[in-house]
N, C-alpha and C positions, 0 to 999 in steps of 0.2 A: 385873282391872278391876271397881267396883262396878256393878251394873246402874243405868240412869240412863235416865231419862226424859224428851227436850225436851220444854217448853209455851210455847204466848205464840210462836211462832218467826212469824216477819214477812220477807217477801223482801227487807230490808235488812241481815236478819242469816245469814251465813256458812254455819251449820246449815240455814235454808233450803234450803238450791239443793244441798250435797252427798250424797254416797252415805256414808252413814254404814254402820259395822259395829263387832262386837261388841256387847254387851249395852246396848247404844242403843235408845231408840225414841223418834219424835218422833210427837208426838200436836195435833193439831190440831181445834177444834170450826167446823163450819162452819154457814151458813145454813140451807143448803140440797142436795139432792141434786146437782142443776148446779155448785153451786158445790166439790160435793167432788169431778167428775168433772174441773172447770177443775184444780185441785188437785191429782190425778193426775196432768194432763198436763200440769202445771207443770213439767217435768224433765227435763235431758238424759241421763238414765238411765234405765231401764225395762226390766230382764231380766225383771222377772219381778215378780206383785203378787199381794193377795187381798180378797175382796167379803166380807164374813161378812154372813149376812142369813138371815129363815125364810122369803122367797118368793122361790123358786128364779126364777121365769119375769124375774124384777125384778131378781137379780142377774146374768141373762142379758143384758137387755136395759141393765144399765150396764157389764158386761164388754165387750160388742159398742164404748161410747165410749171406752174407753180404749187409751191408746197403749201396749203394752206386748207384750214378747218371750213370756212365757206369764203368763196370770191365772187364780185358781183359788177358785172360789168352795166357803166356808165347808171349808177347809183354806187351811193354812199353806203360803207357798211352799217 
């Protein structure tokens, strides 16, 4: 498979809402830090996520709002 990249993805479109795998990734820009943690927990899936960030105490403290099996800031799951 070639590696691919969603963008533009809208909760009317299909890629939205699923657990994608393989050399996928959907990328999404948002407003705001709130609205990327709604975005998170946008999901019925959640084994497992990651924060990348350079202020640890700030990727704690949005780790702590998400819904998710394990989160792992500034490493890959």
């Amino acid at each position: 498979m070639e590696p691919t990249i969603l963008t533009d993805l809208k909760p009317s479109i299909a890629a939205y809402h699923e657990e994608l795998f393989g050399p996928v990734a959907s990328f999404y820009v948002v407003k705001d830090e709130q609205t990327a943690i709604d975005l998170a927990n946008d999901s019925d899936f959640g084994l497992g996520g990651s924060i990348f960030t350079q202020n640890i105490e700030r990727g704690k403290r949005i780790a702590d709002q998400i819904d998710s099996g394990m989160l792992f800031i500034n490493h890959p799951t």
